[in-house]
C-alpha positions as CSV (number, residue, x, y, z in Angstrom):
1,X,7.9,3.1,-7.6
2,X,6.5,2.0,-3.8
3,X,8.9,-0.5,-4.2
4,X,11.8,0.9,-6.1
5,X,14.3,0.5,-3.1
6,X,12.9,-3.1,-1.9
7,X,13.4,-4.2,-5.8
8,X,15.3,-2.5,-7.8
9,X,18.2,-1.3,-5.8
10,X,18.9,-4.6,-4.6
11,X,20.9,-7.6,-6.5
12,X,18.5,-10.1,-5.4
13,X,16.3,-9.9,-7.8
14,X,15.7,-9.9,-11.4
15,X,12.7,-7.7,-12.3
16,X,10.3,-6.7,-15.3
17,X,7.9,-4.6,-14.7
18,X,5.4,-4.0,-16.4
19,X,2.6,-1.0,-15.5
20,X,-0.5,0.8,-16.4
21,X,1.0,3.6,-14.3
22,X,0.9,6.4,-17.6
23,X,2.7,9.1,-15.4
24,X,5.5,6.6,-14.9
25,X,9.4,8.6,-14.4
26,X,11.2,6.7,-17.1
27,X,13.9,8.9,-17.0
28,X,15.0,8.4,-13.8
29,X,15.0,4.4,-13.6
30,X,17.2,1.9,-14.6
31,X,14.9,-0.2,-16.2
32,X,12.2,-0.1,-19.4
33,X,9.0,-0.9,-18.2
34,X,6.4,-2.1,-20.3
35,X,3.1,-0.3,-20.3
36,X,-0.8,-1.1,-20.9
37,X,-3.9,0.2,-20.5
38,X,-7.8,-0.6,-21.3
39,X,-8.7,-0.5,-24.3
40,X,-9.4,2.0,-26.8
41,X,-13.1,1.7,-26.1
42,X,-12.8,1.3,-22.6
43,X,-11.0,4.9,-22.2
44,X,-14.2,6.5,-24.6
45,X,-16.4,4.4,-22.0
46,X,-14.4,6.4,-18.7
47,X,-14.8,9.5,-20.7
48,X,-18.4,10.2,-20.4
49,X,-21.2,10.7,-17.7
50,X,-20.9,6.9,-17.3
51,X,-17.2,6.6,-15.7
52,X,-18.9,5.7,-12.1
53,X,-21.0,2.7,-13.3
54,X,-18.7,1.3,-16.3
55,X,-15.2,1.6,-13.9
56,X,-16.9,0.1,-11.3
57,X,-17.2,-2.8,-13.7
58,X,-14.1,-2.8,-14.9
59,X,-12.6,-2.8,-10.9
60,X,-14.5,-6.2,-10.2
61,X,-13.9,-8.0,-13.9
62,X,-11.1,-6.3,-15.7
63,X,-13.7,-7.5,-18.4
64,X,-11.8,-11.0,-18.2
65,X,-8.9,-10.5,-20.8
66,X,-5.3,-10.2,-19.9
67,X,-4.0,-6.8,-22.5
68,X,-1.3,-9.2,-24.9
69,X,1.7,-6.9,-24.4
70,X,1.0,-8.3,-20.7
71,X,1.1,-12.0,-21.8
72,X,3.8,-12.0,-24.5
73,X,6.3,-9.9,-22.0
74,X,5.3,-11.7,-18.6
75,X,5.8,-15.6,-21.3
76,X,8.6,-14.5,-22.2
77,X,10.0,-13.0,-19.0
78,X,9.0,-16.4,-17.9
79,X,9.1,-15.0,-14.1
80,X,9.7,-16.8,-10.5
81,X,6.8,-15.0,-9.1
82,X,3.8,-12.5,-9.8
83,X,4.1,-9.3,-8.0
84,X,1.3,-6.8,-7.6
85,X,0.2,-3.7,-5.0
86,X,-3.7,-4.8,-4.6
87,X,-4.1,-1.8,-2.3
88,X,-5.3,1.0,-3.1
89,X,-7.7,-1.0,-5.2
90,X,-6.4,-1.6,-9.2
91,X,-7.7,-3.6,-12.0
92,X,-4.1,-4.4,-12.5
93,X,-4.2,-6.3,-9.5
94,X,-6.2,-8.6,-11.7
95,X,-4.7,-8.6,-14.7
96,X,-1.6,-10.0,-12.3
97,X,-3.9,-12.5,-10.9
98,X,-4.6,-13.8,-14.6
99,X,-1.1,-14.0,-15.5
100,X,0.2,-15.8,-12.3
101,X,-2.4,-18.4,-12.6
102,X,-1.8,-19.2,-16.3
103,X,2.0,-19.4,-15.9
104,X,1.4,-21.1,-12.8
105,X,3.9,-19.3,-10.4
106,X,3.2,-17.7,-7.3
107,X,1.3,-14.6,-6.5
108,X,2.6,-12.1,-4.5
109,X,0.7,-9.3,-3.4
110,X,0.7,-5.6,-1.3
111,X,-1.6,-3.9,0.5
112,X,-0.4,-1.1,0.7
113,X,-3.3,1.1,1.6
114,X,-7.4,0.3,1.8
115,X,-9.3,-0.7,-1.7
116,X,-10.9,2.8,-1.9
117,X,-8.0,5.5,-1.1
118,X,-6.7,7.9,-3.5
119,X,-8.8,8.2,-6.4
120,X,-11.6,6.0,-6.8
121,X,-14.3,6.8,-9.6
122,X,-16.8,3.8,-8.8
123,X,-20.3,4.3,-8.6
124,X,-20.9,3.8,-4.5
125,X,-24.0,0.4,-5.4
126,X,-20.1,-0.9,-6.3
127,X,-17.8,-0.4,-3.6
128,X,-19.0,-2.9,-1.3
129,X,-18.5,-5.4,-4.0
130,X,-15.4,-3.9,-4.9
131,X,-14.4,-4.6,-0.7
132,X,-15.1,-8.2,-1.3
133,X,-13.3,-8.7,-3.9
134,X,-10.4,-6.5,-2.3
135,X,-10.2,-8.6,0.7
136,X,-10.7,-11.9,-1.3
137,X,-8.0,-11.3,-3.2
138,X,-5.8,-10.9,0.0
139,X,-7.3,-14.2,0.9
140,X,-5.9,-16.1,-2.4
141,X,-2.5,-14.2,-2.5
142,X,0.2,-17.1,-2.3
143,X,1.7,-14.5,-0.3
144,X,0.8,-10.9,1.1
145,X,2.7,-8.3,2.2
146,X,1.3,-5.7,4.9
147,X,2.1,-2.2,5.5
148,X,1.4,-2.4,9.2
149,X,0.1,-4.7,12.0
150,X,-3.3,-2.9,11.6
151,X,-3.2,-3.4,7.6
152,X,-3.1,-7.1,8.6
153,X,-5.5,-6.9,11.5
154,X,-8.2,-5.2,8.9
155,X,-7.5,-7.5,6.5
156,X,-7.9,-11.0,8.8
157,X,-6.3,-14.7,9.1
158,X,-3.9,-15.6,6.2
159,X,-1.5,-18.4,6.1
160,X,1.3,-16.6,4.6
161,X,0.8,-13.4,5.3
162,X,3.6,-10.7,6.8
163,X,4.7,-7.3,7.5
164,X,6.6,-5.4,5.2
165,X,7.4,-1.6,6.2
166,X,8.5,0.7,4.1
167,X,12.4,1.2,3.8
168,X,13.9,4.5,3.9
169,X,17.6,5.3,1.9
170,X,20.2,2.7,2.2
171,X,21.9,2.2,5.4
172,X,25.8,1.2,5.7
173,X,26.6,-2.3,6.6
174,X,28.0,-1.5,9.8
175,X,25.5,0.9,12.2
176,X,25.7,1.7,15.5
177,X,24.1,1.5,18.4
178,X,20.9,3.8,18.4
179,X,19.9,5.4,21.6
180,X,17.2,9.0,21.0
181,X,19.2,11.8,20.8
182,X,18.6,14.2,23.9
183,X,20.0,17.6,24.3
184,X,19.5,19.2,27.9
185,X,17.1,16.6,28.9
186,X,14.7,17.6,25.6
187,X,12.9,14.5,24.9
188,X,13.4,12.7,21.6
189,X,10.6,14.4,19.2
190,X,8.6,11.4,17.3
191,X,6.1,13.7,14.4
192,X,3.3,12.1,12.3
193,X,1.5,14.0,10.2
194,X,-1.4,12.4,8.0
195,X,-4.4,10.5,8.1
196,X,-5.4,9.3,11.6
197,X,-8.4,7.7,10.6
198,X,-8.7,3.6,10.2
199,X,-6.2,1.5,11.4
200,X,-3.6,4.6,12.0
201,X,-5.3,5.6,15.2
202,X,-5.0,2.6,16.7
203,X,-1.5,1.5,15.5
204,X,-0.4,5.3,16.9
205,X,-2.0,4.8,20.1
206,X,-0.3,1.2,20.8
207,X,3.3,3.2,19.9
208,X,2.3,5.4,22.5
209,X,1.9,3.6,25.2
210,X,4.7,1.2,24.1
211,X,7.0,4.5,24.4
212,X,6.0,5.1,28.3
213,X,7.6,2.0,29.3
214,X,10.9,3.6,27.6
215,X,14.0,4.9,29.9
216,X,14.5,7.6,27.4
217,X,11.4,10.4,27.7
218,X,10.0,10.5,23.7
219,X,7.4,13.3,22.7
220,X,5.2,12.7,20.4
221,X,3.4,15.3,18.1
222,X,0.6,13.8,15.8
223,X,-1.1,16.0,13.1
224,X,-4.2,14.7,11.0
225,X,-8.1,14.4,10.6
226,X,-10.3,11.7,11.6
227,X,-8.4,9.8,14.7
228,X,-9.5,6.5,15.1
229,X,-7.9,5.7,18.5
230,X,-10.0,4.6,21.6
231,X,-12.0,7.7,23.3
232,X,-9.9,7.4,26.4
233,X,-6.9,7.8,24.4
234,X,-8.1,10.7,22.7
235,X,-8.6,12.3,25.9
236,X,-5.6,11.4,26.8
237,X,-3.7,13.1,23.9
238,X,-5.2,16.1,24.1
239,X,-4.4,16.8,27.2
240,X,-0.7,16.2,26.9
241,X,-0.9,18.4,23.5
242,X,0.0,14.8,21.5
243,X,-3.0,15.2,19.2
244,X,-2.5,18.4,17.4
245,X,-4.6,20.2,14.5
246,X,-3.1,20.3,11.4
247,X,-3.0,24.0,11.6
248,X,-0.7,24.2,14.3
């Protein structure tokens, strides 16, 4: 669903998608996807005391076999392009991997967020392994797509890499001209609320001081944990109430 409105609602593109996503809303899509999952074997193996060590395994080596409802559907799909999210971190991302190389089309490939958000079982010996292989999979995309400028910036040099942000509801053809909307000379109220750590600080402090060279006065109000800006701008954003607790 991340990219329902870049894909989906568009007529540019025929899609299949296919998912290991078992909470997916098939009731409210347009489309059947196609499902898979490990094996029967592999879902006894995540279900005991030994889930850190054997899905920490499974995250670096998918154990090296593309599911065959993947293979027969993708073959006869016979697709322009491979499209996975690599980020968070999935073995998915892998199984994709498999399947654009044996078709021999291109891979395409998201980074969403950082190999090890959300929920993410490995046993810690793993996760720097599990980085590497995170980050060397953004190096052998044929093409990888970026939430942010400091997605990319984490992520390093890549030939064909870009930034793709995410897209709201649809927006008529014909828009005007934007200007922030000020009422009695209150300034234009910009909120984020979320996690500051990583690269968000520093992406939220560059938007910062790109907004003091604008005519129009813009307030910001950011709520989260963990700021990763520079210690000057922290001070900084304190003092003009910017940085805000979450309980506020």
């Amino acid at each position: 669903m991340a990219f329902y409105r870049h894909f989906i609602e568009r007529s540019d593109f025929e899609v299949k998608v296919i998912t290991n996503c078992g909470t997916f809303p098939t009731q409210t899509v347009s489309y059947t996807p196609t499902f898979f999952g490990p094996s029967r074997l592999t879902n006894r193996l995540f279900r005991t005391r030994l889930l850190p060590w054997f899905y920490g395994l499974h995250s670096l080596t998918a154990w090296g076999r593309v599911p065959p409802v993947v293979w027969e559907t993708a073959r006869e799909f016979k697709p322009d392009a491979i499209f996975t999210i690599a980020g968070s971190w999935d073995y998915s991302a892998l199984v994709a991997e498999q399947v654009a190389r044996r078709l021999k089309v291109p891979l395409v490939a998201s980074f969403n967020d950082w190999f090890n958000y959300g929920w993410f079982p490995p046993h810690p010996v793993y996760h720097s392994l599990i980085e590497q292989r995170f980050r060397r999979f953004y190096r052998e995309a044929d093409l990888a797509l970026c939430t942010c400028e400091g997605m990319r910036d984490a992520l390093g040099p890549h030939p064909n890499s870009h930034i793709l942000y995410p897209i709201g509801a649809r927006l008529p053809e014909r828009l005007p001209s934007f200007s922030p909307f000020v009422v009695n000379g209150r300034a234009f109220v910009v909120v984020f609320a979320g996690s500051l750590a990583d690269w968000y600080g520093p992406m939220l402090e560059r938007l910062v001081k790109a907004a003091q060279s604008c005519s129009v006065p813009v307030e910001f109000r950011f709520y989260g944990s963990n700021p990763s800006w520079s210690p000057e701008f922290d001070t900084f954003a304190r003092s003009q109430n910017i940085y805000r607790s979450p309980s506020i």
